[in-house]
C-alpha positions in Angstrom: 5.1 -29.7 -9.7 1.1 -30.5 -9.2 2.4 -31.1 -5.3 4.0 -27.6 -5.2 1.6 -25.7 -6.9 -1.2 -27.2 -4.2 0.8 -25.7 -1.7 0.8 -22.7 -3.2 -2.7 -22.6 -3.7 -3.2 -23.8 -0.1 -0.9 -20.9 1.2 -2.7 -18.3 -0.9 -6.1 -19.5 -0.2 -4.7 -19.0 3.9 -3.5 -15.3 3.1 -5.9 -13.9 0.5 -7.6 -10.8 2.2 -11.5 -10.5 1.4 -12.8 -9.3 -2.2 -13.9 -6.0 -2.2 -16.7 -7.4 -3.6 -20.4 -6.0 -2.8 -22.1 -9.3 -3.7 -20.6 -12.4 -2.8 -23.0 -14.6 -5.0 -22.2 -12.4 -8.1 -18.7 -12.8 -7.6 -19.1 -16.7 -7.5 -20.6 -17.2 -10.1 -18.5 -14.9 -11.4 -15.5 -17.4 -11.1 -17.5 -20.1 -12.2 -18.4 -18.4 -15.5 -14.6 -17.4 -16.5 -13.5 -20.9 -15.2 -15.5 -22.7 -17.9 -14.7 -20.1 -19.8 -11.2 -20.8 -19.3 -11.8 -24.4 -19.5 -13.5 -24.0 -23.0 -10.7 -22.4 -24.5 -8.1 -24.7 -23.0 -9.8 -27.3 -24.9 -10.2 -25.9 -27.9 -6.2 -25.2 -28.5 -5.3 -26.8 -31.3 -3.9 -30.9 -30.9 -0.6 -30.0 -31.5 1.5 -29.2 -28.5 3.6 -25.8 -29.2 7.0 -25.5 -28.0 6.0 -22.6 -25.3 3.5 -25.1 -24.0 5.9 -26.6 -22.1 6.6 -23.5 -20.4 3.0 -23.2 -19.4 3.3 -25.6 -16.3 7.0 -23.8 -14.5 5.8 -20.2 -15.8 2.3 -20.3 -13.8 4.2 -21.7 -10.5 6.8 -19.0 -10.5 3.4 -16.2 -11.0 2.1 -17.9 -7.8 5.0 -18.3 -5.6 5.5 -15.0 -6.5 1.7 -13.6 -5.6 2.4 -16.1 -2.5 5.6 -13.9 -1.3 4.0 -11.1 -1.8 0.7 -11.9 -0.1 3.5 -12.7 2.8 5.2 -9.8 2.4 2.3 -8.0 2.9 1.1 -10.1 6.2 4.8 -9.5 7.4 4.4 -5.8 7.4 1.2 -5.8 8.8 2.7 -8.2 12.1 5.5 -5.9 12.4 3.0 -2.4 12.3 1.3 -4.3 14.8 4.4 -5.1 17.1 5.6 -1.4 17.1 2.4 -0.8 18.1 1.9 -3.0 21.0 5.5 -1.9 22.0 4.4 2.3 21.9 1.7 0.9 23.7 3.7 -1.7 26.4 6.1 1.8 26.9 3.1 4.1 27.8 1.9 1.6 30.1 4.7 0.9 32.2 5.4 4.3 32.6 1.3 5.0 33.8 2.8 2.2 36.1 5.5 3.9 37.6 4.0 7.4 37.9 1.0 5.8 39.7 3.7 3.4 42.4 5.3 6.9 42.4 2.2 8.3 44.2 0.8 5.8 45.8 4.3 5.7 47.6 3.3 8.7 48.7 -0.1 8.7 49.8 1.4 5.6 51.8 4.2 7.5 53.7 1.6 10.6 54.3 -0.9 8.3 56.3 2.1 6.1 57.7 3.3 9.3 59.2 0.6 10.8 60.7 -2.2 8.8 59.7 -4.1 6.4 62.5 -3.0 7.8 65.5 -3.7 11.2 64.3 -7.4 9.6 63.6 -7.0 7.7 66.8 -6.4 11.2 68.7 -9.2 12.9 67.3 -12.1 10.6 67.9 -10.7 10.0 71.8 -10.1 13.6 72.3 -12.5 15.5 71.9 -11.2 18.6 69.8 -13.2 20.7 68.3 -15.8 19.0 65.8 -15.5 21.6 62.8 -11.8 20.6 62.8 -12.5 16.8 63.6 -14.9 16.8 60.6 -12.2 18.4 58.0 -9.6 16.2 59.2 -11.7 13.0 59.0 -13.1 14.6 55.4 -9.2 14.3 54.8 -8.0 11.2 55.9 -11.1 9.6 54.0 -9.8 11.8 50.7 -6.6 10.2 51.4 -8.2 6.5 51.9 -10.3 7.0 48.7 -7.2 8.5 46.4 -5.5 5.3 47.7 -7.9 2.5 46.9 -8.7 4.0 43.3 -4.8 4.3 43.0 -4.6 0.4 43.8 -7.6 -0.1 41.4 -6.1 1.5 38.5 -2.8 -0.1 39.6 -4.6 -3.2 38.8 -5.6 -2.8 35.7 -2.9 -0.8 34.1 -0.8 -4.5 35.1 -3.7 -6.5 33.8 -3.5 -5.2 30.6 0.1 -4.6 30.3 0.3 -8.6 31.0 -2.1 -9.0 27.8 -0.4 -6.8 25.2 2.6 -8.9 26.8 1.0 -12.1 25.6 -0.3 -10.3 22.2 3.7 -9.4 21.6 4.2 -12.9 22.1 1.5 -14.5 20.0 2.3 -11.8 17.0 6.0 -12.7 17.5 5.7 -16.0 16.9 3.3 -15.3 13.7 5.8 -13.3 11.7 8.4 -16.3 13.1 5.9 -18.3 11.0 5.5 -16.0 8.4 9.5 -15.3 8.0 9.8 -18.9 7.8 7.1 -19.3 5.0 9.0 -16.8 2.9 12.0 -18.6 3.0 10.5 -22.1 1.6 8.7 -19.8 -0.6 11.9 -18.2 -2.0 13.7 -22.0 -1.9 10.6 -22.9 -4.3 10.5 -19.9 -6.4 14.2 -20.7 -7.1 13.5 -24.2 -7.9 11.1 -23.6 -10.2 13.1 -20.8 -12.4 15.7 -23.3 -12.5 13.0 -25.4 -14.6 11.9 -22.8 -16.3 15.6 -22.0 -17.6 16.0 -25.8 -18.8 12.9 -25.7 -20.3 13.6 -22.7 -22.3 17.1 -24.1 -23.1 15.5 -27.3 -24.8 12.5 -25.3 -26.6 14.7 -22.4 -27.6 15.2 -23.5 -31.6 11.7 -24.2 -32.1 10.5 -21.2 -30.1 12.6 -18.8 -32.4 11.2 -20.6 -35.1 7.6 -20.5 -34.4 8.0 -16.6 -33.7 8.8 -16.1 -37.2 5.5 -18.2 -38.5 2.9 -15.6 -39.4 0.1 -18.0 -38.9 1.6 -18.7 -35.3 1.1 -15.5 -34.2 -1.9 -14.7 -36.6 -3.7 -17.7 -34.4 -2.4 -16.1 -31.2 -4.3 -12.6 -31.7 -7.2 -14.6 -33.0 -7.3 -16.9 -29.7 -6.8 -13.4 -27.9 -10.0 -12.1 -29.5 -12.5 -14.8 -29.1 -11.3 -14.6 -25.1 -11.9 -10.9 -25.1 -15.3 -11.7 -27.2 -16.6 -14.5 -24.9 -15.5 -12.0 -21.9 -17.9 -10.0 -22.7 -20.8 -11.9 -22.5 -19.7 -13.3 -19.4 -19.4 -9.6 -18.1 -22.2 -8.4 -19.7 -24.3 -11.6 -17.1 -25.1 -9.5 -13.7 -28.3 -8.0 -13.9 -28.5 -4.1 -15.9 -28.7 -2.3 -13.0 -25.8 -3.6 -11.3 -23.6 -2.8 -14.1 -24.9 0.6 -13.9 -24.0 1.2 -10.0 -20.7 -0.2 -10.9 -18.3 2.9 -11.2 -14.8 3.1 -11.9 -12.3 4.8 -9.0 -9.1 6.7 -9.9 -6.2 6.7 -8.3 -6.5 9.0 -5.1 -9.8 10.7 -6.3 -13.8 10.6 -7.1 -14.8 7.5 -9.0 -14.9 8.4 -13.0 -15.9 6.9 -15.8 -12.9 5.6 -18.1 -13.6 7.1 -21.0 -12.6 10.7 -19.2 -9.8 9.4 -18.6 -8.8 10.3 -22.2 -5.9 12.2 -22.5 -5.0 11.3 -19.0 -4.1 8.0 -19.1 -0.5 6.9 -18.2 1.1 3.7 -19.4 1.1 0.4 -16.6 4.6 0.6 -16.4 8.1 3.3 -16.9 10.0 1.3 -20.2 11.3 1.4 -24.1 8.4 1.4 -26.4 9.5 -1.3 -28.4 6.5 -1.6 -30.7 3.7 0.8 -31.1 0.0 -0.1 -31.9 -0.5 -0.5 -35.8 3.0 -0.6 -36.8 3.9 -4.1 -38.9 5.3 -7.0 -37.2 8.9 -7.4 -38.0 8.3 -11.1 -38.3 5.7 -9.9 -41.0 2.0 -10.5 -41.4 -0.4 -8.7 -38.8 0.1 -5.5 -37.0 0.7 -4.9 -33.3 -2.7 -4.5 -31.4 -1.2 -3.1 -28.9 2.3 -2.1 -27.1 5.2 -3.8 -25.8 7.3 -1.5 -23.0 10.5 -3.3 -22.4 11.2 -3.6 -18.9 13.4 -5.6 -15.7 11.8 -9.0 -15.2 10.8 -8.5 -11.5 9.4 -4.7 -12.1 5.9 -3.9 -10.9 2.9 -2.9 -13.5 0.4 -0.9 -12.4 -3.3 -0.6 -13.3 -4.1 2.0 -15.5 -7.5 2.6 -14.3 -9.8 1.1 -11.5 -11.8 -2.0 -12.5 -12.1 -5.7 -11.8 -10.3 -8.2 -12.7 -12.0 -10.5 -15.2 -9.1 -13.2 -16.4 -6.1 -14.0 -14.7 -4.2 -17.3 -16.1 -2.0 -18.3 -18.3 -2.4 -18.2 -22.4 -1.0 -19.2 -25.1 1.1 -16.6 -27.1 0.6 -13.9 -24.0 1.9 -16.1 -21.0 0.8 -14.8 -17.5 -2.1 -12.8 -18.7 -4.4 -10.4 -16.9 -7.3 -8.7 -17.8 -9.3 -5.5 -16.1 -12.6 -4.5 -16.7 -13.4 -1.2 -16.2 -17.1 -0.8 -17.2 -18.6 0.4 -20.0 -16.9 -2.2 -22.1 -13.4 -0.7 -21.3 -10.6 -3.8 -20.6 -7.0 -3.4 -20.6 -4.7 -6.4 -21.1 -1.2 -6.9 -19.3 0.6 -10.1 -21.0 3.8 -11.7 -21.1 4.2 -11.2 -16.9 6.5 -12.8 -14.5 3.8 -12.7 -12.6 0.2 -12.3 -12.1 -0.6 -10.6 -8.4 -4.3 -10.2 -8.4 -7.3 -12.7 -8.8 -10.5 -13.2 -10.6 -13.3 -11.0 -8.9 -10.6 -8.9 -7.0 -11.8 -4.8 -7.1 -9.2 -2.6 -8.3 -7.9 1.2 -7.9 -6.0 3.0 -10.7 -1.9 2.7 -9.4 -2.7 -0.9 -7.9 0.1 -3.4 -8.8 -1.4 -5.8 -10.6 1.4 -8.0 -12.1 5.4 -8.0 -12.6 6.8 -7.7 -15.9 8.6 -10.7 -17.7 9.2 -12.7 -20.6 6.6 -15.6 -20.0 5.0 -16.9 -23.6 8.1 -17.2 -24.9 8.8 -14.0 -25.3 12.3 -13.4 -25.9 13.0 -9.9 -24.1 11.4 -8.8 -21.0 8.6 -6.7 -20.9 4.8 -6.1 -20.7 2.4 -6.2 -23.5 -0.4 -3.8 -23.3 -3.5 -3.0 -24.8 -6.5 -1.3 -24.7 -10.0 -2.5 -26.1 -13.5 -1.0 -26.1 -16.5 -2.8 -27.2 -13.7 -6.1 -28.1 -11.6 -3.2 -30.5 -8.2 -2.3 -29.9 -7.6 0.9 -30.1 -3.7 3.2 -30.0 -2.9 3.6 -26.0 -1.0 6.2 -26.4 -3.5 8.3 -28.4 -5.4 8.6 -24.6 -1.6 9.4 -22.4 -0.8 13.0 -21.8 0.8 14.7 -24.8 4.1 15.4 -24.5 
């Protein structure tokens, strides 16, 4: 499993595309920050191991074969755009090519008609020299025409021979890249087959530690003190780079999140199974959020633009991600299939962002949602479009 998930991070280190980010220092220690971070809350779990803890290990592999495909899916599309277009291109060419041969047959049977001994004549002959100078202005127009015919022959051959060898260099990449998504799919099936016998010998204990109150009281706690430590961590860059950070919607002018009250539209089409501040029906807390039942496999969108601040596997949530979006604004996505995006990674409201699933333990598939300002939770759907 350690082997495989190398690979994977190998693979996606190879395919990442560059942060959007406008200080690459700040965005390193950025990632430094939220990985001791992340290492400071891994070691403070609590000693005893949990019964979705041993889901932890197959659950992050299948959220990072599954960013891998994508990441390939992405680099497939791209080679293929870029094949069609060296084909359009290739097409225009050769037929530049054959309308140039086309005259330059021409100009060639014109002067090997009439061409030198006409010339010949008029230089032995003495005609008249008004009509010896147009005719030699002629045959020169005709010499001229023909050389910068052969010239541009040339190169419109040089360079169809060069998107020739691009056609072939970009075929043989998305050869590569086709056969990277099959090993990728091979290994993504391998490791939901763990997953499944996993789940099959932690399924008694996992229904049972849902119905412990203090299990989940200790999972919304945990989920604070991340959200709490977050902050500060955000809160590190210098003031006035927070300030010149702005938030861009989806297909617009960059905007604050808070104006996005009333507009706000939920990370992903589902049944509300929960809504925020309603009692658990395992007892105890309330929801601090809401869970949308959903496919395993169907995309969730960012709700806002923002960056991403945590994206790894917790306790409780599973594959969990985390946006901030400025003005202590986050929203949480939890309980993914998968987790597309990275730490540091600039994103626009609509993005994908994750896949929906049933990682943590949970038993139905889904996405948990939720909303904080200032490290509060507050009712999602409060801000969505009355209906």
């Amino acid at each position: 499993m350690r082997h495989r998930a190398r690979l994977v991070v190998a693979a996606l280190a190879w395919l990442a595309l560059p942060l959007q980010a406008a200080n690459t220092e700040q965005l390193e220690t950025l990632h430094s920050r939220i990985e001791r971070l992340r290492n400071d809350i891994a070691g403070a779990e609590e000693t005893r191991t949990e019964a979705r803890d041993q889901l932890r290990e197959s659950e992050r592999a299948i959220s990072e074969s599954n960013r891998a495909l994508r990441e390939l899916e992405h680099k497939r599309d791209a080679a293929q755009g870029e094949l069609q277009a060296l084909g359009t291109r290739q097409r225009a060419i050769a037929a530049e090519i054959a309308v140039r041969q086309e005259r330059l047959g021409r100009l060639l049977t014109a002067q090997y008609l009439g061409g030198e001994s006409n010339y010949l004549k008029l230089l032995v002959m003495g005609e008249n020299p008004n009509r010896v100078a147009r005719e030699l202005h002629y045959y020169g127009h005709i010499s001229r025409d023909q050389a910068t015919f052969i010239q541009s022959l040339r190169a419109d051959l040089e360079q169809l021979r060069s998107i020739e060898a691009l056609t072939h260099a970009k075929t043989a990449e998305l050869r590569t890249i086709e056969s990277a998504q099959r090993s990728g799919r091979e290994q993504l099936l391998r490791q939901q087959a763990d997953r499944r016998k996993v789940l099959s010998r932690v399924l008694a204990r996992l229904r049972e530690q849902r119905r412990e109150v203090s299990s989940l009281e200790r999972d919304e706690a945990r989920l604070s003190r991340l959200v709490e430590r977050l902050a500060k961590v955000i809160a590190a860059p210098s003031e006035s780079a927070r300030r010149n950070e702005s938030v861009p919607d989806s297909g617009g002018p960059e905007i604050a999140f808070r104006r996005l009250k009333g507009k706000l539209r939920l990370p992903i089409k589902g049944e509300l199974a929960n809504r925020f501040g309603t009692r658990r029906s395992e007892g105890g807390a309330q929801w601090k959020g809401l869970f949308i039942r959903a496919p395993s496999g169907q995309e969730v969108r960012a709700v806002a633009g923002g960056r991403v601040v945590f994206a790894e596997w917790m306790r409780g949530f599973g594959n969990l991600l985390i946006l901030d979006h400025g003005d202590n604004y986050l929203t949480i996505y939890g309980n993914a299939e998968s987790v597309l995006k990275a730490v540091g990674e600039r994103i626009r409201a609509g993005d994908v962002v994750a896949t929906a699933g049933a990682s943590g333990g949970n038993p139905e598939s889904g996405l948990y949602f939720e909303v904080r300002h200032e490290g509060k939770p507050f009712d999602p759907l409060k801000w969505t479009p009355r209906r």
